[in-house]
C-alpha positions in Angstrom: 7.7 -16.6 -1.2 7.6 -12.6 -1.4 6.3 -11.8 2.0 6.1 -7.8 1.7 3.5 -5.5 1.3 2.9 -3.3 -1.6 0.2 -0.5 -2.2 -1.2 -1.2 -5.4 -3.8 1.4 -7.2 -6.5 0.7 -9.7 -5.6 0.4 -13.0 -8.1 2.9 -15.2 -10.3 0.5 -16.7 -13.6 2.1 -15.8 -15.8 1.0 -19.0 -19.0 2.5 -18.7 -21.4 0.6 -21.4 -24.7 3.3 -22.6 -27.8 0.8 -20.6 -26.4 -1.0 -17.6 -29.3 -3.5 -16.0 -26.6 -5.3 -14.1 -23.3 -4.7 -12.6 -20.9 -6.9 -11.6 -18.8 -6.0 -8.6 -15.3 -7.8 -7.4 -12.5 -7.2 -5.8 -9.1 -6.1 -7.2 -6.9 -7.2 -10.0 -4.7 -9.9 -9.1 -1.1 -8.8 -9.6 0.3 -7.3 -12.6 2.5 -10.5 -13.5 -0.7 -13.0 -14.1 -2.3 -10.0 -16.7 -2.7 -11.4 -20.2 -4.7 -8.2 -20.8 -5.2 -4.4 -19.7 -9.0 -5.2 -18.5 -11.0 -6.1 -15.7 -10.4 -10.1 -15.3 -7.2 -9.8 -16.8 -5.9 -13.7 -15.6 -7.1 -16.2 -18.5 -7.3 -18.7 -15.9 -9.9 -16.8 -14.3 -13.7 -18.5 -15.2 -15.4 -15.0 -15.1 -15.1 -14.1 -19.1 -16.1 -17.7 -19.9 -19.3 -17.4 -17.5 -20.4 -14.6 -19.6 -19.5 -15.8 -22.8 -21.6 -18.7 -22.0 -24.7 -16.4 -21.4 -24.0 -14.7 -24.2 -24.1 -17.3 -26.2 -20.7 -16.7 -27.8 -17.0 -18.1 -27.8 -14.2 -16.4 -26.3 -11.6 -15.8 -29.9 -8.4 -13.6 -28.1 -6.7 -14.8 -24.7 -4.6 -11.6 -24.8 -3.7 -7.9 -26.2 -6.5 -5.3 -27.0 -8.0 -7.9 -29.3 -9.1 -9.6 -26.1 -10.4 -6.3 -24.3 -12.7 -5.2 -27.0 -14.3 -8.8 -27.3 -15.0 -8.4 -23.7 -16.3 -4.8 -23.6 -18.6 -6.4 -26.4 -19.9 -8.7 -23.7 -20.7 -6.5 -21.6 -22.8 -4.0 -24.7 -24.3 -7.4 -25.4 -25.7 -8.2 -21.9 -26.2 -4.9 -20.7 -23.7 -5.5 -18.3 -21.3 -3.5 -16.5 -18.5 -4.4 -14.1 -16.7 -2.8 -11.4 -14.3 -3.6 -8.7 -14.7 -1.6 -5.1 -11.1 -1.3 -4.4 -9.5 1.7 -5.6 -6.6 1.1 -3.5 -5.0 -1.8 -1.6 -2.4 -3.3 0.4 -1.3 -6.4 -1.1 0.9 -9.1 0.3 3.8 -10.3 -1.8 1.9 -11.2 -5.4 -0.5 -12.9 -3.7 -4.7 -12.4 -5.3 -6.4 -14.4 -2.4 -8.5 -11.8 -0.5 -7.1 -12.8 2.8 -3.5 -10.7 1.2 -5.4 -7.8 0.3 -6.6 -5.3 2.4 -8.4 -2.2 0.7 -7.3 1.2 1.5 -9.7 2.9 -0.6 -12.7 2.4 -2.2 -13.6 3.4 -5.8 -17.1 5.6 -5.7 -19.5 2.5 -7.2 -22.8 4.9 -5.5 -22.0 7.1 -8.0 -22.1 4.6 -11.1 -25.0 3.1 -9.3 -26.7 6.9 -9.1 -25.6 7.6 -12.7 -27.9 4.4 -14.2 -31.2 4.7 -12.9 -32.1 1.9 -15.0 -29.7 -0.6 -12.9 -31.9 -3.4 -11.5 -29.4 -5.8 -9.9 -25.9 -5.7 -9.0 -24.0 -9.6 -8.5 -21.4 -9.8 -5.9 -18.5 -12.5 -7.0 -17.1 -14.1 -3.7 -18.1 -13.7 -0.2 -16.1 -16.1 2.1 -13.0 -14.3 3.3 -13.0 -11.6 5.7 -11.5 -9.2 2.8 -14.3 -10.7 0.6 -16.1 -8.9 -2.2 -19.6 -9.1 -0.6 -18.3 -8.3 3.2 -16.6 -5.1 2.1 -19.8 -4.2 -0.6 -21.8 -4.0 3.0 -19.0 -2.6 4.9 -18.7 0.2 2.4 -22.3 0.4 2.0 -23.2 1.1 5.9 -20.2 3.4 6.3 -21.9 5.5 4.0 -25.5 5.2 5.8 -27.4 2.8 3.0 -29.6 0.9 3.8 -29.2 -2.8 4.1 -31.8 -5.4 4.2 -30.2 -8.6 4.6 -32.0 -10.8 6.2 -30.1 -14.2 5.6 -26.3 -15.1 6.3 -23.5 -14.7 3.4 -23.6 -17.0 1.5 -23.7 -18.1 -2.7 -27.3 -17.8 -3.4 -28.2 -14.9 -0.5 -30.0 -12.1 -2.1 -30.5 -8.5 -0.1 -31.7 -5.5 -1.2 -30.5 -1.9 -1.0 -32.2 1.2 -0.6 -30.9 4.1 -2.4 -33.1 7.5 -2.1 -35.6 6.8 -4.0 -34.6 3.0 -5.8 -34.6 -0.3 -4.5 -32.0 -2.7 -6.0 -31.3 -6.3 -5.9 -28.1 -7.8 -4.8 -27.0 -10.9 -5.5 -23.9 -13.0 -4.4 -22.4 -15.7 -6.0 -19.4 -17.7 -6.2 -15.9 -16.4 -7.2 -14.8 -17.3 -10.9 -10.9 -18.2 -9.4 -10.2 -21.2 -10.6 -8.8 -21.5 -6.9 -11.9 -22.6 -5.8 -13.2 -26.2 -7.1 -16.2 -24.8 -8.6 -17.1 -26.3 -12.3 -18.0 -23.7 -15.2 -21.2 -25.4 -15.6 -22.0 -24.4 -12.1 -21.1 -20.5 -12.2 -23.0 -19.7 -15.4 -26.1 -21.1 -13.7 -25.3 -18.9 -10.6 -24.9 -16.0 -13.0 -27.8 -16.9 -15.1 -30.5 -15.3 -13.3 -29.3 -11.8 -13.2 -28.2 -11.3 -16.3 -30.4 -11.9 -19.5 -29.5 -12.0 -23.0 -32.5 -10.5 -24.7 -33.2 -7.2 -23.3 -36.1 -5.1 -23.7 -34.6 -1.4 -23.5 
């Protein structure tokens, strides 16, 4: 097994869809050898696509190539729906996409997508039990930059907290990570994510 360290940056993939009401947050791209596809989720294995085709009441058609990353980018038009990951820079061990092997160097600026949509209501948080997790380094990055946090309960799938931007109050939700590395059913994730994001939108 590769035991060494390499510093990985962001791949540009920053899709920003014209009425975001929810936004998706995870981690970083697992390594570049498990990509069937130049987008966010790129792993076929990975749940997340199918948890939002499911809510959007549609079929996944392209596994892979550009075909694949317009259906997606569709998705998220469709559901009003953006998503982002908070690492802009990591430290990853060997080709390893457990959060435990990557450490984050730098953060990408997600205040500033959340400042550009006023009209964001909620933002989900996929996976939240490792110490590198997704919703641990949301509120790390969060009170390093002096936002308030209200959360009131432990972390855990099905917490909700809220943050308080200058003037806005948003809703934040986490739920389970899509990996298939974790025994969770499909069934199960779409009805975590179905709350927070809604087909039929009044804009």
């Amino acid at each position: 097994m590769n035991e060494e360290y390499t510093i990985e940056t962001h791949p540009d993939w920053d899709y920003d869809i014209p009425v975001m009401r929810t936004l998706i947050l995870g981690n970083f791209p697992p390594h570049k050898k498990r990509w069937s596809y130049e987008f966010f989720y790129p792993n076929k294995q990975n749940n997340f696509w199918k948890v939002l085709a499911a809510l959007n009441k549609t079929d996944l058609k392209y596994k892979e190539g550009e075909r694949a990353v317009e259906e997606r980018k569709k998705i998220m038009q469709d559901l009003q729906t953006g998503v982002m990951n908070i690492a802009r820079k990591v430290r990853r061990k060997g080709h390893s996409a457990r959060d435990t092997d990557i450490e984050i160097i730098e953060y990408n600026d997600v205040l500033k997508l959340l400042n550009r949509h006023r009209e964001l209501e909620t933002i989900v948080i996929a996976g939240y039990s490792a110490k590198n997790s997704t919703a641990k380094k949301f509120i790390e990055y969060l009170n390093d930059r002096k936002v308030r946090v209200e959360l009131a309960e432990q972390i855990k799938a099905g917490t909700q907290f809220r943050i308080f931007l200058k003037d806005r109050t948003l809703l934040c939700a986490i739920v389970n990570s899509t990996s298939t590395a974790f025994p969770i059913k499909l069934e199960k994730l779409v009805e975590q994510f179905r709350p927070y994001i809604k087909r039929e939108r009044i804009s």
